[in-house]
MOPAC internal coordinates of N, CA, C and O (Angstrom, degrees):
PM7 1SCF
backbone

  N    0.0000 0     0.00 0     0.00 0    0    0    0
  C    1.4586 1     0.00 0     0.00 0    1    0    0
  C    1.5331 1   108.49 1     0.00 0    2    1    0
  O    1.2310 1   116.65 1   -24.88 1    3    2    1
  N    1.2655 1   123.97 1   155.12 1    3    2    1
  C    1.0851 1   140.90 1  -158.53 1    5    3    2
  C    1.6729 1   101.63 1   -85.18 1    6    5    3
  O    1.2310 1   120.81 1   -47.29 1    7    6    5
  N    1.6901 1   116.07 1   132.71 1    7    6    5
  C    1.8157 1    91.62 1  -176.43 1    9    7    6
  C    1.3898 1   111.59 1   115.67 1   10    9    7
  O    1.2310 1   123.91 1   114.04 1   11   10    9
  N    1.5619 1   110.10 1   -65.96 1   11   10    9
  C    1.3055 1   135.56 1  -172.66 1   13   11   10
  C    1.3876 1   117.50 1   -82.10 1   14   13   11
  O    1.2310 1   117.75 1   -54.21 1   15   14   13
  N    1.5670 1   121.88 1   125.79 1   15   14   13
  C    1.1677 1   138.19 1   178.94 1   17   15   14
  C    2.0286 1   105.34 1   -26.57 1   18   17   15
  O    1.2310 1   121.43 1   -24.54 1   19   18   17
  N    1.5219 1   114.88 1   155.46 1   19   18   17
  C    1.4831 1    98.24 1   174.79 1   21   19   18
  C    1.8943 1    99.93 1  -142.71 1   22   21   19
  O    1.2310 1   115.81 1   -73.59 1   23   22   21
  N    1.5562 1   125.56 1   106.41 1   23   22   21
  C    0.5902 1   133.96 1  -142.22 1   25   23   22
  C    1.9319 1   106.00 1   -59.06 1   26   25   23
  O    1.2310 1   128.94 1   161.96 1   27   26   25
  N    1.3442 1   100.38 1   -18.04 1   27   26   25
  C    1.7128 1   115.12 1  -159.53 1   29   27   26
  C    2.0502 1    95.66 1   -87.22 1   30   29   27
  O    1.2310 1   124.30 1   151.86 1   31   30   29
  N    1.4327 1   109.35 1   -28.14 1   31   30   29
  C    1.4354 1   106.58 1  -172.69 1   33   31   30
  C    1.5467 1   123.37 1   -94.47 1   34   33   31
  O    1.2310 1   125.45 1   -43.04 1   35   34   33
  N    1.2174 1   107.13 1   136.96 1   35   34   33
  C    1.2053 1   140.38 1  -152.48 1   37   35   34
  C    1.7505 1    87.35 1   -60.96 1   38   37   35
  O    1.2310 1   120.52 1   124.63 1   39   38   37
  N    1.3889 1   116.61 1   -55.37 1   39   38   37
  C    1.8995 1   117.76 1  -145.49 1   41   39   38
  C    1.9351 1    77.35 1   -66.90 1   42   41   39
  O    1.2310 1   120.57 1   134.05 1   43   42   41
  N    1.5310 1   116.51 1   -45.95 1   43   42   41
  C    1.5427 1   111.67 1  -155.70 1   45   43   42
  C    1.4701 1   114.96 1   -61.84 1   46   45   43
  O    1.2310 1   127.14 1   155.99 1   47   46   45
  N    1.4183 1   103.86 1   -24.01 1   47   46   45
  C    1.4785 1   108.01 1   169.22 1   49   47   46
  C    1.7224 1   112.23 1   -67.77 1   50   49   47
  O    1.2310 1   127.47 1   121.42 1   51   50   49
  N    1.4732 1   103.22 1   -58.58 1   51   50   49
  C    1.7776 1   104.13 1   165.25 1   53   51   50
  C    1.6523 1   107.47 1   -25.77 1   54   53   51
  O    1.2310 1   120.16 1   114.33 1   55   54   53
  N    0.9714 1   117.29 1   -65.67 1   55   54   53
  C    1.7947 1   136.49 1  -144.58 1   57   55   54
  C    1.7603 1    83.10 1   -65.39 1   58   57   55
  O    1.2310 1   122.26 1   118.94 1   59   58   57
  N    1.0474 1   113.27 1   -61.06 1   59   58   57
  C    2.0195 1   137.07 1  -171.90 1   61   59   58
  C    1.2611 1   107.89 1   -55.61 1   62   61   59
  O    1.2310 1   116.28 1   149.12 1   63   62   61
  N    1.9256 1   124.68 1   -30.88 1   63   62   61
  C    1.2772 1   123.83 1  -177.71 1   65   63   62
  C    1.5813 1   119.86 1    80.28 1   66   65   63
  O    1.2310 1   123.71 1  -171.80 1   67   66   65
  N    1.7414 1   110.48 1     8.20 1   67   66   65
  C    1.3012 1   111.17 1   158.90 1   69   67   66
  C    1.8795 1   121.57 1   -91.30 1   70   69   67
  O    1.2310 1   123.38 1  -178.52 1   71   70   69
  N    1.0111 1   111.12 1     1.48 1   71   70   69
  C    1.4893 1   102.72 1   157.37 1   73   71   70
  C    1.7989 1   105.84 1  -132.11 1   74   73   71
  O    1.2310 1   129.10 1   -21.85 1   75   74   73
  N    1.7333 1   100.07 1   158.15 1   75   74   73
  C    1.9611 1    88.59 1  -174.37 1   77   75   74
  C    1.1979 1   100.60 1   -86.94 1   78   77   75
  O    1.2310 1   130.02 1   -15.93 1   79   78   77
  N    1.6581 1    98.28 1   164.07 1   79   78   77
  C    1.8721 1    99.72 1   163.49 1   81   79   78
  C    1.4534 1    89.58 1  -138.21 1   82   81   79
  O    1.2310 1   117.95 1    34.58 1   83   82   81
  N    1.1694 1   121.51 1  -145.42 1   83   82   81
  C    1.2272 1   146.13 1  -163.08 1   85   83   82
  C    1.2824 1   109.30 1  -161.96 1   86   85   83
  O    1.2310 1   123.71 1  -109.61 1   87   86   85
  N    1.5341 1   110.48 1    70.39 1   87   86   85
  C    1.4608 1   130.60 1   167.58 1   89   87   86
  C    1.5670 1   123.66 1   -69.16 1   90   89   87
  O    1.2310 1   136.12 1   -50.13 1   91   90   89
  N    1.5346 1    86.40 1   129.87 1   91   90   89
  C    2.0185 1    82.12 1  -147.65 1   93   91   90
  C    2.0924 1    72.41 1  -116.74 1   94   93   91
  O    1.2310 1   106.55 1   155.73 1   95   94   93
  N    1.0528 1   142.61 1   -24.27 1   95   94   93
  C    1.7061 1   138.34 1   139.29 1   97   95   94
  C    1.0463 1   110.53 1  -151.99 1   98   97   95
  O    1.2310 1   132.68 1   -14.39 1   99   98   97
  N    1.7642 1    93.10 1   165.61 1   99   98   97
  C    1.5850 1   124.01 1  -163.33 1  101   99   98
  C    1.8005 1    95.87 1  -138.60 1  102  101   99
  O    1.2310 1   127.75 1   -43.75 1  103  102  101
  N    1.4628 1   102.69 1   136.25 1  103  102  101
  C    1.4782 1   109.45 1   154.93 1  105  103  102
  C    1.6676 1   122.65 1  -113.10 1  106  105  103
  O    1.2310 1   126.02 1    47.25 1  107  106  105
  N    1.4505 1   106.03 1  -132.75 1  107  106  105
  C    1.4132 1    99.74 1   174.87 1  109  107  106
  C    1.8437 1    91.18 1   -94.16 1  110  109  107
  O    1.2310 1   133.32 1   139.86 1  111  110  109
  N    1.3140 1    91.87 1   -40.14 1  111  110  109
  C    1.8541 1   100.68 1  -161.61 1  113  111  110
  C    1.9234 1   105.31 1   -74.30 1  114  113  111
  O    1.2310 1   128.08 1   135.81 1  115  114  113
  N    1.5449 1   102.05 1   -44.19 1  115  114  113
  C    1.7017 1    92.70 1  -142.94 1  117  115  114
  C    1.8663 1    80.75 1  -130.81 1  118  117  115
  O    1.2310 1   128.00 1   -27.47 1  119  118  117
  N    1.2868 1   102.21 1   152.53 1  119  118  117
  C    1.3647 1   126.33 1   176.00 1  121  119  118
  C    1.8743 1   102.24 1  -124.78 1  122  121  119
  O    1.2310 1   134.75 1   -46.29 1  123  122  121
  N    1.7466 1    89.07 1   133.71 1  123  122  121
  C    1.3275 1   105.29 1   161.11 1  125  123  122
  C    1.4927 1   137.70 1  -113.42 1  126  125  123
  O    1.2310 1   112.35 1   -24.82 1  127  126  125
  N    1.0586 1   132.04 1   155.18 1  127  126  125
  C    1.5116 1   155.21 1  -174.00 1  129  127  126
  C    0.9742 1   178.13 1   -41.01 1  130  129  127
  O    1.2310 1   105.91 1  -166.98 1  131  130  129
  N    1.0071 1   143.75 1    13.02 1  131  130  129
  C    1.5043 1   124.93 1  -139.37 1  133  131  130
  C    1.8571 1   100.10 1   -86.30 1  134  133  131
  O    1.2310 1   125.64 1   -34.51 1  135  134  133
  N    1.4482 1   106.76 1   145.49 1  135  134  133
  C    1.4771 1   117.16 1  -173.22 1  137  135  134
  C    1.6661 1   100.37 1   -96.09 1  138  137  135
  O    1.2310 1   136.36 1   -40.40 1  139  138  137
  N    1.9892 1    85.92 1   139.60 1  139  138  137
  C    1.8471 1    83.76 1  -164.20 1  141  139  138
  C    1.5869 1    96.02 1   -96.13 1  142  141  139
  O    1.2310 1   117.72 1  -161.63 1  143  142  141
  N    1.6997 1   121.94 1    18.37 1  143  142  141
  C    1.5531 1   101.27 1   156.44 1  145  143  142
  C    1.7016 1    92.45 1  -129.62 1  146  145  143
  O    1.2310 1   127.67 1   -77.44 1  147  146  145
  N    0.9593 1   102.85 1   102.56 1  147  146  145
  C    2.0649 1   102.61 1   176.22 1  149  147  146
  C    0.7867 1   102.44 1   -64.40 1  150  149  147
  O    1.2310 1   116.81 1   -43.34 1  151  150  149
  N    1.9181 1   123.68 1   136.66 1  151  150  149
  C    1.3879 1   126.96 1   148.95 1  153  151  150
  C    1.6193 1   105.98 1   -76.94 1  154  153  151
  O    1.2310 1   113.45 1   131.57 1  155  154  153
  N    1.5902 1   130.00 1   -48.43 1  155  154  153
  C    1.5005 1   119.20 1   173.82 1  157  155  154
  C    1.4446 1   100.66 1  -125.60 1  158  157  155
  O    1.2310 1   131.09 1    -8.71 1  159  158  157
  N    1.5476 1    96.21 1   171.29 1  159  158  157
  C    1.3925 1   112.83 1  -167.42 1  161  159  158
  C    1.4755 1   130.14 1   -32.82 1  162  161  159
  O    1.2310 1   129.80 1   153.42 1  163  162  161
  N    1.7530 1    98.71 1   -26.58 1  163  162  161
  C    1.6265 1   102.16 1   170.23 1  165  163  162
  C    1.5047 1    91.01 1  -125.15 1  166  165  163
  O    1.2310 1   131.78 1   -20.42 1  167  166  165
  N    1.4829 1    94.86 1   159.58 1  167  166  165
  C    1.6556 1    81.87 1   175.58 1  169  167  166
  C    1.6502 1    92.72 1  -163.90 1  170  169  167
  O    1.2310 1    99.94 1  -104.65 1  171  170  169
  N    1.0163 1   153.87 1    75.35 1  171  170  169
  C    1.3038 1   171.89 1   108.98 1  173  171  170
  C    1.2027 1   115.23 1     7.15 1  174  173  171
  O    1.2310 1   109.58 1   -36.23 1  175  174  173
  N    1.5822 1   137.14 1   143.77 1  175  174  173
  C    0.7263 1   117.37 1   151.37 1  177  175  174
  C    1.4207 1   107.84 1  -122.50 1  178  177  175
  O    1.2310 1   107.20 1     1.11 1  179  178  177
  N    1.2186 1   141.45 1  -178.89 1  179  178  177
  C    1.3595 1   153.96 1  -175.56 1  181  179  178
  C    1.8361 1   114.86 1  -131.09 1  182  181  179
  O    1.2310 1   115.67 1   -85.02 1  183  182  181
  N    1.3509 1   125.82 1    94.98 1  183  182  181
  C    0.9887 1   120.48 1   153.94 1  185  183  182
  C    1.5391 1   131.72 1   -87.86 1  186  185  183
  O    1.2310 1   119.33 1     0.90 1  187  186  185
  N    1.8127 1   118.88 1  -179.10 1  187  186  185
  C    1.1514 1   112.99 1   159.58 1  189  187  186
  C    1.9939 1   106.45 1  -108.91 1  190  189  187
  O    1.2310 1   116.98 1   -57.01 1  191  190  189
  N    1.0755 1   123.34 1   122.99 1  191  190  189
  C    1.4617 1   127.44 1   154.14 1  193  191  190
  C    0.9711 1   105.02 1    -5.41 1  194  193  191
  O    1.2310 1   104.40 1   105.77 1  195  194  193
  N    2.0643 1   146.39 1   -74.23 1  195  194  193
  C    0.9409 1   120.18 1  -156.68 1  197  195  194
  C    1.4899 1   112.92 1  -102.96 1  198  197  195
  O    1.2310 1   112.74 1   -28.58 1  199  198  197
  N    1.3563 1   131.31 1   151.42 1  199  198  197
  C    1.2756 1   135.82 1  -166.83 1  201  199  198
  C    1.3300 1   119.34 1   -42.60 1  202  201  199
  O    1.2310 1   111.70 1   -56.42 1  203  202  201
  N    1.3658 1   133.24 1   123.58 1  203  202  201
  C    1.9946 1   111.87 1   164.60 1  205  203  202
  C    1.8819 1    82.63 1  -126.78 1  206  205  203
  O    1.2310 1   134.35 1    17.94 1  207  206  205
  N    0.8605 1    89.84 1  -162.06 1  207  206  205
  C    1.9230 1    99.80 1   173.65 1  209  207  206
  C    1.0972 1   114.38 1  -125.61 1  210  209  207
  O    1.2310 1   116.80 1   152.89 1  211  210  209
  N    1.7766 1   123.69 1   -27.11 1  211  210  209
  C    1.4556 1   114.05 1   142.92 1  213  211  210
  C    1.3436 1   102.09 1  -167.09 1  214  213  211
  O    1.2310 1   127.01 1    26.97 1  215  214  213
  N    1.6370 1   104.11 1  -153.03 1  215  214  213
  C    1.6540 1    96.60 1  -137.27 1  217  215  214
  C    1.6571 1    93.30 1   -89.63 1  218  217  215
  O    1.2310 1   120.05 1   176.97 1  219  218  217
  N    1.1543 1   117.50 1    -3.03 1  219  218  217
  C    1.7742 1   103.92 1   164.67 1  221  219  218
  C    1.6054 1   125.01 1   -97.02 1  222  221  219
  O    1.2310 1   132.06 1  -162.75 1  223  222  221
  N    1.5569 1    94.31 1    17.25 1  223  222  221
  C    1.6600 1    95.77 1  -174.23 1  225  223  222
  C    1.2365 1    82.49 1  -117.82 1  226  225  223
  O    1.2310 1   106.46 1   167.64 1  227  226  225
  N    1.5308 1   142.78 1   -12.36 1  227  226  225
  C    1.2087 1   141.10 1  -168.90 1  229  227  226
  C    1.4852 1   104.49 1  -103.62 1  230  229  227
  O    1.2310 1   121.48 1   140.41 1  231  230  229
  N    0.9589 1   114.77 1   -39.59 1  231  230  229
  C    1.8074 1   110.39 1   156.68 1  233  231  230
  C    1.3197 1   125.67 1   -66.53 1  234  233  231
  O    1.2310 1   115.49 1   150.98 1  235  234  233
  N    1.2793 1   126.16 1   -29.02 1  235  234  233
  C    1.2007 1   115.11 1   177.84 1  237  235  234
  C    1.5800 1   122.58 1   -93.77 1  238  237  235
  O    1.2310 1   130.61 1   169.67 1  239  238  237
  N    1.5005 1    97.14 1   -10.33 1  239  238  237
  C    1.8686 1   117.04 1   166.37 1  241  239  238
  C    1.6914 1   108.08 1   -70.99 1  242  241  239
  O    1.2310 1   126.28 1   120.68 1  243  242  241
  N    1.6589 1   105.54 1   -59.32 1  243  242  241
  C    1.1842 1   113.45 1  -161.20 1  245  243  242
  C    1.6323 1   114.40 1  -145.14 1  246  245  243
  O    1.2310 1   128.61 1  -100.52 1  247  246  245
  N    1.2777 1   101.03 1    79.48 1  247  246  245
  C    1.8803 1   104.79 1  -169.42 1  249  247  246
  C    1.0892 1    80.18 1   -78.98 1  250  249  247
  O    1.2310 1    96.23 1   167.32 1  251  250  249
  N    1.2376 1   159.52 1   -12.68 1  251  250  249
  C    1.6334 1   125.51 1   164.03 1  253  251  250
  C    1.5902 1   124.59 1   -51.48 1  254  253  251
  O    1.2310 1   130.44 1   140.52 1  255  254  253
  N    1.6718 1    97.46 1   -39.48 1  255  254  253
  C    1.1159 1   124.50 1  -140.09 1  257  255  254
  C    1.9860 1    86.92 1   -91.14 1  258  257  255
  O    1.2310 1   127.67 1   161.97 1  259  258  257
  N    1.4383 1   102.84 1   -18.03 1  259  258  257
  C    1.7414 1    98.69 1  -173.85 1  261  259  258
  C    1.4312 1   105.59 1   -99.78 1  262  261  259
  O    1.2310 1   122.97 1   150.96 1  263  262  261
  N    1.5470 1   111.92 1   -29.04 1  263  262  261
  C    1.2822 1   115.07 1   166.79 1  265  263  262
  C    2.0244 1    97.55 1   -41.59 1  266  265  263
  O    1.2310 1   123.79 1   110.19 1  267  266  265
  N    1.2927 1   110.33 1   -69.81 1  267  266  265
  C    1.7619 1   114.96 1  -151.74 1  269  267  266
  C    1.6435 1    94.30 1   -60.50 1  270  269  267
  O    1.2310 1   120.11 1   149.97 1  271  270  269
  N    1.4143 1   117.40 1   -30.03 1  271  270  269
  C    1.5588 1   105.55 1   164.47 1  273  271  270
  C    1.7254 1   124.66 1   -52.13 1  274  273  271
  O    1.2310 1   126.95 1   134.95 1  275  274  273
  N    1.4701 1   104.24 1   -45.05 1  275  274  273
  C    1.4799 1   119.13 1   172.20 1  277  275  274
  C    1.5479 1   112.34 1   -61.77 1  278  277  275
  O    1.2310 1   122.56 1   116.98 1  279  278  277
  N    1.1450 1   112.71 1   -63.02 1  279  278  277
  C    1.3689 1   112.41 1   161.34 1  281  279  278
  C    1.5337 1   128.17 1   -30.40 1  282  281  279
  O    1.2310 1   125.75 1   133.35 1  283  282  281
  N    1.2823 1   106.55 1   -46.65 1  283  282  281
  C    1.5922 1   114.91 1   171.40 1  285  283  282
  C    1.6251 1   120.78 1   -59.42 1  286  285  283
  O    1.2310 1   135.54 1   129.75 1  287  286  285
  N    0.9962 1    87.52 1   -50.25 1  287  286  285
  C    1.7699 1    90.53 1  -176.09 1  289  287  286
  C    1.5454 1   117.41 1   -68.79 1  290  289  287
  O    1.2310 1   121.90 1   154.23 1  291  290  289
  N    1.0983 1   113.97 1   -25.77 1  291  290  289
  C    1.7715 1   118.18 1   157.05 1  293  291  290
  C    1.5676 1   101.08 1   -38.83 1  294  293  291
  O    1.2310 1   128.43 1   110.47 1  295  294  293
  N    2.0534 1   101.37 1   -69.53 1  295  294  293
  C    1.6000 1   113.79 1  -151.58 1  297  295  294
  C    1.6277 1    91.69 1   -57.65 1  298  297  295
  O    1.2310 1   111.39 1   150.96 1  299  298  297
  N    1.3509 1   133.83 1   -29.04 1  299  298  297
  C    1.2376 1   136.88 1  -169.56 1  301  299  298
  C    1.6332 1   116.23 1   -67.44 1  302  301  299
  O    1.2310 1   125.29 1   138.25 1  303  302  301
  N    1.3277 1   107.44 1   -41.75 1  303  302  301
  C    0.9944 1   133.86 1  -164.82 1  305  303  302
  C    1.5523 1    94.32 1   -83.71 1  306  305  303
  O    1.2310 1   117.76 1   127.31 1  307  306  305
  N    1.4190 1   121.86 1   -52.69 1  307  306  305
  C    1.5599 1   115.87 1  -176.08 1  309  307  306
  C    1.4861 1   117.87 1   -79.07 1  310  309  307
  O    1.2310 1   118.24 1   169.09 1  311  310  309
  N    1.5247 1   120.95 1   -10.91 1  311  310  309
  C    1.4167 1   132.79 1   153.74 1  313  311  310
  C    1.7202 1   130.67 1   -61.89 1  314  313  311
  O    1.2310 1   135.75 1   163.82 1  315  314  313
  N    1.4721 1    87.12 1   -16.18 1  315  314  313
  C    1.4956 1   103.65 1  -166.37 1  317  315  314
  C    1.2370 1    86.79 1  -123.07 1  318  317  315
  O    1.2310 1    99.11 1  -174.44 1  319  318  317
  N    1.5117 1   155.19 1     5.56 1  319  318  317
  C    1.0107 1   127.84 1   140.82 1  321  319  318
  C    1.5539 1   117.64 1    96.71 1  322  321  319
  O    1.2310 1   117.98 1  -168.97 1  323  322  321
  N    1.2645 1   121.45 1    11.03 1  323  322  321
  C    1.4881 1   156.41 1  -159.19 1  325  323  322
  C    1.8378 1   112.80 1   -79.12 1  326  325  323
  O    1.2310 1   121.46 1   -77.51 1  327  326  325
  N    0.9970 1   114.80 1   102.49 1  327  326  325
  C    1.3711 1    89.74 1  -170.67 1  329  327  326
  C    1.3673 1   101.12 1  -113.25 1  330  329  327
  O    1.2310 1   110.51 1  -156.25 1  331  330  329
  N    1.7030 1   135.45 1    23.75 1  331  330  329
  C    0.9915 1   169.64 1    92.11 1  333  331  330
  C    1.9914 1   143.70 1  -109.96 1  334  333  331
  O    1.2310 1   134.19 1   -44.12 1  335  334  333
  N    0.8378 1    90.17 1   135.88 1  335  334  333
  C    1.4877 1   110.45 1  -160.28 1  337  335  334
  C    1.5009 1   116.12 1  -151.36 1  338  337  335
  O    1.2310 1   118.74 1   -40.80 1  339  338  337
  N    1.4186 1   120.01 1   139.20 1  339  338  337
  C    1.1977 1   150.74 1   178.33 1  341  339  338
  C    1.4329 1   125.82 1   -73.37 1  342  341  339
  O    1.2310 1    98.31 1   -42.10 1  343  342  341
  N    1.0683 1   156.43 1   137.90 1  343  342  341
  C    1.3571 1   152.83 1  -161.82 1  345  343  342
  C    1.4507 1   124.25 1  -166.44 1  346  345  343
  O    1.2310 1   127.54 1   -94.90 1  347  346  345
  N    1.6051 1   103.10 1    85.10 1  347  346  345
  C    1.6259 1   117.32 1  -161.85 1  349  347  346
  C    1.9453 1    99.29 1  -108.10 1  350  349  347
  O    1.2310 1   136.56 1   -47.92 1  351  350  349
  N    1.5997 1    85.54 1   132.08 1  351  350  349
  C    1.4207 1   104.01 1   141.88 1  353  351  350
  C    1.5026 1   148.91 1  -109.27 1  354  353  351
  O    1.2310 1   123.55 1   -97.65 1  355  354  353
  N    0.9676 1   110.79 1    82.35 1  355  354  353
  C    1.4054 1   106.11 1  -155.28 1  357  355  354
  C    1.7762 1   111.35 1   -77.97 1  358  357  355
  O    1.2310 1   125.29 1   -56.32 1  359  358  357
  N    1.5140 1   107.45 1   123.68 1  359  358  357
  C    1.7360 1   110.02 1  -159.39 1  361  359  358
  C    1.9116 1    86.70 1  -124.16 1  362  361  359
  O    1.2310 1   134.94 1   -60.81 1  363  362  361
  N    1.2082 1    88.69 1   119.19 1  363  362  361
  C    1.7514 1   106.97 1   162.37 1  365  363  362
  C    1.8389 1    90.95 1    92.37 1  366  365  363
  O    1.2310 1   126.79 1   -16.32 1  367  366  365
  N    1.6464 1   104.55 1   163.68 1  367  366  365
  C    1.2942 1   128.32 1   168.68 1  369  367  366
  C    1.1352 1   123.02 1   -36.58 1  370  369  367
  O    1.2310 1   122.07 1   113.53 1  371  370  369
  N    1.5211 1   113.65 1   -66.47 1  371  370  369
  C    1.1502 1   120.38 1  -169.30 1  373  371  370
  C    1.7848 1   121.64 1   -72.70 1  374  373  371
  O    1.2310 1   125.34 1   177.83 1  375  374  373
  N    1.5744 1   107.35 1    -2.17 1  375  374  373
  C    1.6024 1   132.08 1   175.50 1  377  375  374
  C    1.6460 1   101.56 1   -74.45 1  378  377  375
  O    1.2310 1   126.78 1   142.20 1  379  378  377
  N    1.2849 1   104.57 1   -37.80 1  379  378  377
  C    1.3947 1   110.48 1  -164.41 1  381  379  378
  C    1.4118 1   111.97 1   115.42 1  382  381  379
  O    1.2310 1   106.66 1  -154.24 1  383  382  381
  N    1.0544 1   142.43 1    25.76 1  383  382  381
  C    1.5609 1   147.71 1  -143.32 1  385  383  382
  C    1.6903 1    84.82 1  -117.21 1  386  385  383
  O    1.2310 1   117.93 1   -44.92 1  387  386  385
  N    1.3395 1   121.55 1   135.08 1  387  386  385
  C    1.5199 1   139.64 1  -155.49 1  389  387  386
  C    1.3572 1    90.40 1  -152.54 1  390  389  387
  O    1.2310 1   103.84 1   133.92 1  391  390  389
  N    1.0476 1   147.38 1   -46.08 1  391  390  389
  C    1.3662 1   145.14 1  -150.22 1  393  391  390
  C    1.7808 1    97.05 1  -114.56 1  394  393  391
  O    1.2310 1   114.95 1   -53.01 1  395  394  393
  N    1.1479 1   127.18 1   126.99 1  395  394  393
  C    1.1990 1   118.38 1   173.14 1  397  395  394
  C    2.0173 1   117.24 1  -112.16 1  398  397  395
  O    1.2310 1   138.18 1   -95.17 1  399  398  397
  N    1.5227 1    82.37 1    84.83 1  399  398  397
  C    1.6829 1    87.17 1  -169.36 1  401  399  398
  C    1.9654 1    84.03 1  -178.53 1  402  401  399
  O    1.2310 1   140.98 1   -77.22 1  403  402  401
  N    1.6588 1    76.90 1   102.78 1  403  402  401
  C    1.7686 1    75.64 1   166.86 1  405  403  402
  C    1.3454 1   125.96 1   -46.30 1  406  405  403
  O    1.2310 1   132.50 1   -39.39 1  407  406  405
  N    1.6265 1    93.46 1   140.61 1  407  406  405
  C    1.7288 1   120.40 1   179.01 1  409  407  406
  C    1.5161 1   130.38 1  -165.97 1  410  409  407
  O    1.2310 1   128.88 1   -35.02 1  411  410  409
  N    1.5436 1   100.49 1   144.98 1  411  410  409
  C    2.0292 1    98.93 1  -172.73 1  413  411  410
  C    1.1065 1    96.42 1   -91.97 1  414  413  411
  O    1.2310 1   120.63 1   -29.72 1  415  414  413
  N    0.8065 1   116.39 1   150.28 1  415  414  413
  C    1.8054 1   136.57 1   174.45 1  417  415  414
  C    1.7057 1    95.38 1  -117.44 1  418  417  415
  O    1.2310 1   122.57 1   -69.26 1  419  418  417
  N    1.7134 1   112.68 1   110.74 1  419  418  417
  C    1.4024 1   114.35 1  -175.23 1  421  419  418
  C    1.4156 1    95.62 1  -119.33 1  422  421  419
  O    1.2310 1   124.18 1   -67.62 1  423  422  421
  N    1.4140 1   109.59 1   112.38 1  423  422  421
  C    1.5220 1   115.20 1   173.70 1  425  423  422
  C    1.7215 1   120.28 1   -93.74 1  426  425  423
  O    1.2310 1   123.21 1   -31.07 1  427  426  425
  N    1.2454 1   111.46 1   148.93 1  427  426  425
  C    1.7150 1   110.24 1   150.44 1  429  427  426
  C    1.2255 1   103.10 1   161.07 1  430  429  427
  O    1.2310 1   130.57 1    -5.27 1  431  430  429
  N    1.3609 1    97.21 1   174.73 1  431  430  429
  C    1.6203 1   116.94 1  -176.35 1  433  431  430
  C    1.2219 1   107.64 1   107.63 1  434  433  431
  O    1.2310 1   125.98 1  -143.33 1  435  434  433
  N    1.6088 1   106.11 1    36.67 1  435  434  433
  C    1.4145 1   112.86 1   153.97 1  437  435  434
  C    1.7019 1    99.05 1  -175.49 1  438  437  435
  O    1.2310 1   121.08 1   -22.13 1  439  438  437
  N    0.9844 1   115.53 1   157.87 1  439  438  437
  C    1.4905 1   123.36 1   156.77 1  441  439  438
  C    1.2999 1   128.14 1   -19.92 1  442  441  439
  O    1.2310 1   113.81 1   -75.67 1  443  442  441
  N    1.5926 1   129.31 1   104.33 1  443  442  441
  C    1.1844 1   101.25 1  -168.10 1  445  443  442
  C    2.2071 1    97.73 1  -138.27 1  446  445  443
  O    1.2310 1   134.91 1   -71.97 1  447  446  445
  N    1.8832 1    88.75 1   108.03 1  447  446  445
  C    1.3536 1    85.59 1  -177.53 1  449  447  446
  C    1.3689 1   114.12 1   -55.10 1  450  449  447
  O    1.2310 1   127.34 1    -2.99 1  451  450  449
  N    1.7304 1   103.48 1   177.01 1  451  450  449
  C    1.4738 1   123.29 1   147.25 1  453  451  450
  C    1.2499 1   119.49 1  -131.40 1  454  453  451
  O    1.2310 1   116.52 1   -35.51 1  455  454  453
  N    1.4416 1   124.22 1   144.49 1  455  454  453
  C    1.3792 1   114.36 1    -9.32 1  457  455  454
  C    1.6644 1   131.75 1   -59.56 1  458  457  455
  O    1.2310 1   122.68 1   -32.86 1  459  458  457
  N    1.2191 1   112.46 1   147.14 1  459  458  457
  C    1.7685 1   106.16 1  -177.08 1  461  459  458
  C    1.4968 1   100.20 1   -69.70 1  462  461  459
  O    1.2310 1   123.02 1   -27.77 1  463  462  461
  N    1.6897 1   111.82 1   152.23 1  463  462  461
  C    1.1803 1   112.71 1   169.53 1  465  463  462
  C    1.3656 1    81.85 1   156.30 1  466  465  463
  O    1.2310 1   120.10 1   180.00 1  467  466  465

């Protein structure tokens, strides 16, 4: 169910405190990041606490809940000192989406063309 912890995913264990990360912030709603393969120098990610599978099942469950994701990646971004930065969601397989539990991927601290690649 949508919301609800999912015993098989990786972020819900993060969120639960049975695997470590390197939580750089936490709110009530959304936990932040650091990504253990960086594409740039910072590379964060931004979840929400309760499970969606991605970020259009998580908006349409809980746009509150994607707003405080959006919200995060600013505070992430202004913690890190960013005076540009990147902010990907990648939704479905072929996006690149590996993790099935919505999440922002907030990059920078370096140059970052478009298109990415």
């Amino acid at each position: 169910m949508a919301g609800e912890p999912q015993d098989d995913c990786l972020f819900c264990k993060i969120v639960a405190g049975q695997i470590p990360a390197t939580i750089v912030r936490e709110t009530d709603t959304t936990v932040a990041f650091r990504d253990i393969n960086p594409q740039a120098p910072t590379h964060v990610l931004v979840i929400p606490k309760a499970h969606h599978k991605d970020a259009a099942a998580l908006a349409a469950a809980d746009p509150g809940a994607a707003a405080d994701v959006l919200c995060e990646t600013q505070a992430v971004a202004d913690d890190e000192k960013l005076d540009s930065y990147r902010i990907v969601f990648n939704t479905g397989t072929g996006a690149g989406q590996t993790v099935w539990h919505a999440h922002a991927h907030v990059l920078g601290g370096r140059g970052l063309e478009w298109p990415p690649g």
